[in-house]
N, C-alpha and C positions, 0 to 999 in steps of 0.2 A: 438386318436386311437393308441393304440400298438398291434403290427402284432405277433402271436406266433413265426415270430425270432426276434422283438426287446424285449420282455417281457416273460420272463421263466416263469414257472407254482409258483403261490406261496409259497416259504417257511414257511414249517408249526412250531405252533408255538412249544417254547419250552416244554411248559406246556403238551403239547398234543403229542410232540413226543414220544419212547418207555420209553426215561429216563423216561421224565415228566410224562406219566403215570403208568409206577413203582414206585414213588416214592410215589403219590396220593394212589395206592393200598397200599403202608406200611403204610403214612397217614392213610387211613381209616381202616386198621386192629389193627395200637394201639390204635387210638380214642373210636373205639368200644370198644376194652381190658381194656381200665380205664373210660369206661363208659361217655369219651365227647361226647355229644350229638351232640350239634353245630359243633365243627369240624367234627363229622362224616358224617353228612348230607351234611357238603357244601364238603368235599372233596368225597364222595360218590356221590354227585351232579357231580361235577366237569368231576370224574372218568369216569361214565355214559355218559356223554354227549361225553367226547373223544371216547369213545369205540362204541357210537352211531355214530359219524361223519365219523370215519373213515371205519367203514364199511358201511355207507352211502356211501360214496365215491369211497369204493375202486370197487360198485353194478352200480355204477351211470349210465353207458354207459354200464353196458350189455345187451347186445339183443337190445340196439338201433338203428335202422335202417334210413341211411340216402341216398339220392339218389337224383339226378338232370337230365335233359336234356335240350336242343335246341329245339326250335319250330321245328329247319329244321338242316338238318346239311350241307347246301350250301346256299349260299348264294352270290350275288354280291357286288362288293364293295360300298359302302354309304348305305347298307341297314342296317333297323332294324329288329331286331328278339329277342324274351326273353328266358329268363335262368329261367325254372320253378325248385326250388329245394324242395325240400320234407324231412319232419325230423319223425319218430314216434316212440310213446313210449307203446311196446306191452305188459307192465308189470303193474301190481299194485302199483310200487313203484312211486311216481310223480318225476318228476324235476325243483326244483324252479326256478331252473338259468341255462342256457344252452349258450355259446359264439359257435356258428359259423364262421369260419372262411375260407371265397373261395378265393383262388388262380386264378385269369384271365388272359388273354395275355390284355396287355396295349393298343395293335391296335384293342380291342372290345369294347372301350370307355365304359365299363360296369358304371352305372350311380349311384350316391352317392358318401359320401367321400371312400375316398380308401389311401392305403397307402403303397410306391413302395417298391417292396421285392430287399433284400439286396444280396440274393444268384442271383438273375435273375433281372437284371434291366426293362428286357424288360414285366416285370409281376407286378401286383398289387394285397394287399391283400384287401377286403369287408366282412363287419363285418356284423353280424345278431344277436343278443340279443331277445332271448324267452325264454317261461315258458311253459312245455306239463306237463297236468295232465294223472292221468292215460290212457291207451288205447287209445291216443288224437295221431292226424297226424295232423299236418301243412305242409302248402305250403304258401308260397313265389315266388314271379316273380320279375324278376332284366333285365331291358332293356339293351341291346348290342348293340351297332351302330360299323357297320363293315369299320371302316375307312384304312382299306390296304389289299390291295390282298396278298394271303398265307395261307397255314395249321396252325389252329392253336391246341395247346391240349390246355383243359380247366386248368389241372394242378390240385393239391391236395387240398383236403379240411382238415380241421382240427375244432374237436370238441371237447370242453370244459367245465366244468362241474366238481359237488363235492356234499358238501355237504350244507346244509341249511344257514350253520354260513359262509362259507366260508373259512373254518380251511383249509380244504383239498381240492386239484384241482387233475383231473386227463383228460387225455387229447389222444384221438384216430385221427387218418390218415388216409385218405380214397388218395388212389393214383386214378385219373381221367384220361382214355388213350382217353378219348373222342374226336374224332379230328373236326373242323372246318373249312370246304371247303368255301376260298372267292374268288372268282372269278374277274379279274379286272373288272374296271370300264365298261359299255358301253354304247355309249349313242344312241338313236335310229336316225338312217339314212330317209333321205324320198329317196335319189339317192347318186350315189357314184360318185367323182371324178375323175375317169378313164378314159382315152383315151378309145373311144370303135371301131377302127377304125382295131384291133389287131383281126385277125382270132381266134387265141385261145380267147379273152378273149371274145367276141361279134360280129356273122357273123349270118348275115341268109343266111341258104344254100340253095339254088334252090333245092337240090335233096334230101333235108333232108323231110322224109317220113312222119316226124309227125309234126304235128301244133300247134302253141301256141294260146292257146284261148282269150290269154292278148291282141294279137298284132293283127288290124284289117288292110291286107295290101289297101283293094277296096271292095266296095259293085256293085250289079249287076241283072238284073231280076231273076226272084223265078221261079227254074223248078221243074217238079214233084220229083224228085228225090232227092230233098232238104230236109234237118230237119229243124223243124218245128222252133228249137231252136234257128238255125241260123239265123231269119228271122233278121233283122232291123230296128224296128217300126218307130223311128225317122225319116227317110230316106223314109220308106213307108208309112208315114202320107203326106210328104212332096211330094212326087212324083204321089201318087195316086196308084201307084201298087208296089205290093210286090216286096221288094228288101231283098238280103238274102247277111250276109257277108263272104270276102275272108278272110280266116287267112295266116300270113305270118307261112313259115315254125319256127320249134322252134327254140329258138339260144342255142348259146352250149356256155357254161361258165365255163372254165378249170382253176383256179386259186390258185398258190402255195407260202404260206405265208414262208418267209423264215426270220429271226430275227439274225442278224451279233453281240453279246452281247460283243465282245469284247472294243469296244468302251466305254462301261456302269460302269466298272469297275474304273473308275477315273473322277476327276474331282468334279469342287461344285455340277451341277444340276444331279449327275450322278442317282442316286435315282429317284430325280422325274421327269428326263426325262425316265428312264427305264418303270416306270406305266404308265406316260401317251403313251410310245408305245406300250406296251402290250393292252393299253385299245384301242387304234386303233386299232390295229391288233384281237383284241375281236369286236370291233364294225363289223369291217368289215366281220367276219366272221361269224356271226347275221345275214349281210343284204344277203352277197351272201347264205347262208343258206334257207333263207327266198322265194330267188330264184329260190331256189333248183340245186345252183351249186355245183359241188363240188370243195372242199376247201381240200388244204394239208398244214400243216403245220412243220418247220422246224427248230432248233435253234443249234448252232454251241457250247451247253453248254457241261460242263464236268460231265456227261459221255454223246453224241451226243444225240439230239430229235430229233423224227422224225414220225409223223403220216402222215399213207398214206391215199391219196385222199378218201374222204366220199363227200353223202350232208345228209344222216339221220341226226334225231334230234338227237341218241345216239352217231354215229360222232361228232358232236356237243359239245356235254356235255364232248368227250374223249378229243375235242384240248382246252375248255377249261379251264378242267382239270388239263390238261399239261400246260397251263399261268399260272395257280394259283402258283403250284410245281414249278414253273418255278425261281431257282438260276441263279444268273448273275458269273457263275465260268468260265472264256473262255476253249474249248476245243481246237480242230481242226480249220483251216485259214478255211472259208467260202467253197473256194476254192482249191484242187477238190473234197472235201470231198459231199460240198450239190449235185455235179452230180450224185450221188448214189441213191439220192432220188428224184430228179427233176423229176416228167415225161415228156419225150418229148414233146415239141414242148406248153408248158403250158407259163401263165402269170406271173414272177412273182413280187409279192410283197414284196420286198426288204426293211426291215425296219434297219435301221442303223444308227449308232452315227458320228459329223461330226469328229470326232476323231480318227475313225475306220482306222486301219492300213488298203491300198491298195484299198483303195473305190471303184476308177474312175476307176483299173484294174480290181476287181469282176464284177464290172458292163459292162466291155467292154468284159471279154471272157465268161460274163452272153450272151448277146448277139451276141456272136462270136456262144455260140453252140446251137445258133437257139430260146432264150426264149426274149419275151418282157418283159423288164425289169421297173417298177413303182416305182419308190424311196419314204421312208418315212422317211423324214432326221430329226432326233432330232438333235438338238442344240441349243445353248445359245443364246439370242437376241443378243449379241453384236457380231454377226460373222453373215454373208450373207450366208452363208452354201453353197453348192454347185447347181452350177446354169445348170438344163438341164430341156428337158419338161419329162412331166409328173412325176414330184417332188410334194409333200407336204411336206410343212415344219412343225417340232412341235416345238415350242417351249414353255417354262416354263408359267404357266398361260393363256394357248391359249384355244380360243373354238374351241374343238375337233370336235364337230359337223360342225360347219362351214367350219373349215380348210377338212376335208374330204369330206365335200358336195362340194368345192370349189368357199365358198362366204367369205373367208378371207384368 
């Protein structure tokens, strides 16, 4: 494979450039003039066919119309999705030889040989080689596997094309603003590792008016005034008379994800400890979603994040949104910047590097101003990271699901 920047369009040849074919028209005007037959034919041949190619050529991509999409334009990280692209030729004229040429981001594992662009390391070009006869539309499908969280553009395409012989190349640019929403990784929870012992984070209130239908606190005899729906067959198979059950009041689940990135910034695992906390912080915000808690999320990045408490599903899609976007540039110290957005009296979810300048102080005047503080301490295996309860530890190669369930 050679990529339209390692490989310029082909130099045409002498014979067929302007010289060469002035020269063949003075050929074939004396040939004629003293009556050579043969030479006039073959340089009348010759002449012909230059003056054929090169307007072959110069016709070859007009009104060609070429165009691609994404199955989806978001996606999670490790998924598949494909890149349909489309080429058609609305004209009479056919095209024998057509080079396609797509620009991809390198973290869409886009599949087949590919070959890394020289301007953008972080890009690769894929080739497509066809033939459209007249009025003919092709499509193509090209598999993406989303191996990292981040926006990506697809980047430019470039098509290639001439004439029959190959004399002449001529070659158009299609720029692609198309963006690529990946979301980090997450992986699904059955229950979460939390202390739930924390008023904000998990209370049943005595006085709380509405009741959760999940939580059964006691069952009891069936008075008239009962639905019908409440009853509890189980219990009233077993006892002989109708028993109906009590629901415990609903719990309230206030919890504010707050992400300390200055840590993330150095070091060997600093990359792939940053995913795999985001992808916690995505997981966990899945499951409290699922709950229908609401969830805030917070990041001390340059320029500040900061979404305020939701639990819709379009909440949802906003913070995790905001992961994807999410650059590791430090802004502001944690600290007192995140009290602007904390709301009173919440849980929060402190994810941070063991590296992170003033750790053990954000955490101590975290709960100095009243929040339960949960630590998600990335760091390297060869360091015990900081030791308090209700810590998780991430480290490099770890099951995310287990360390968050808290069976490792």
């Amino acid at each position: 494979m050679d990529s339209p920047e390692a490989r310029a369009a082909t130099s045409v040849p002498w014979l067929f450039g302007r010289q060469g074919l002035g020269l063949l028209l003075l050929v074939t005007l004396l040939a004629a003039t003293f009556l050579a037959t043969d030479v006039t034919f073959l340089a009348g041949a010759l002449l012909l066919g230059g003056l054929a190619a090169r307007a072959w050529a110069a016709v070859a991509l007009a009104q060609v119309m070429y165009s691609r999409r994404t199955s989806r334009s978001r996606a999670f990280c490790g998924d598949a999705l494909d890149l349909e692209s489309s080429l058609a030729n609305p004209r009479p004229l056919p095209l024998p030889w057509v080079e396609v040429w797509e620009q991809l981001p390198f973290n869409l594992g886009p599949e087949g040989p590919n070959e890394r662009s020289f301007a953008d390391p972080e890009r690769v070009w894929v080739r497509r080689g066809l033939a459209l006869w007249p009025y003919q539309r092709l499509r193509w499908r090209r598999r993406l596997v989303c191996h990292r969280r981040g926006v990506f553009r697809l980047g430019q395409a470039r098509l290639r094309s001439g004439d029959p012989f190959g004399f002449f190349e001529r070659e158009r640019t299609w720029d692609d603003r198309q963006e690529l929403l990946v979301y980090p990784r997450v992986v699904p929870l059955r229950r979460l590792a939390l202390p739930l012992h924390h008023p904000s984070l998990d209370v049943v209130s005595p006085s709380s008016p509405v009741a959760d239908p999940t939580r059964t606190a006691t069952v009891r005899d069936y008075r008239p005034d009962d639905a019908r729906r409440m009853i509890h067959w189980p219990t009233t198979a077993r006892r002989g008379s109708l028993q109906v059950r009590v629901l415990e009041p609903a719990m309230s689940l206030h919890v504010s994800l707050l992400l300390d990135v200055r840590g993330f910034t150095f070091g060997i695992y600093r990359f792939e400890l940053l995913e795999l906390t985001l992808s916690a912080l995505a997981s966990i915000s899945v499951f409290l979603q699922g709950q229908g808690a609401p969830i805030a999320f917070l990041a001390n990045t340059d320029p500040p994040l900061s979404v305020p408490p939701g639990a819709s599903v379009p909440h949802l899609q906003s913070v995790l949104e905001n992961m994807a976007r999410l650059q590791p540039r430090p802004g502001p110290p944690v600290l007192p910047w995140a009290f602007e957005g904390l709301p009173p009296g919440n849980t929060v979810v402190l994810a941070a590097s063991d590296v992170a300048a003033d750790l053990e102080r954000t955490i101590s005047q975290l709960e100095d101003g009243g929040f339960h503080v949960l630590l998600l301490l990335a760091h390297d295996k060869t360091h015990p990271g900081l030791r308090r309860p209700g810590t998780i530890s991430l480290t490099p190669g770890c099951d995310l699901a287990a360390r968050l369930e808290g069976r490792g």
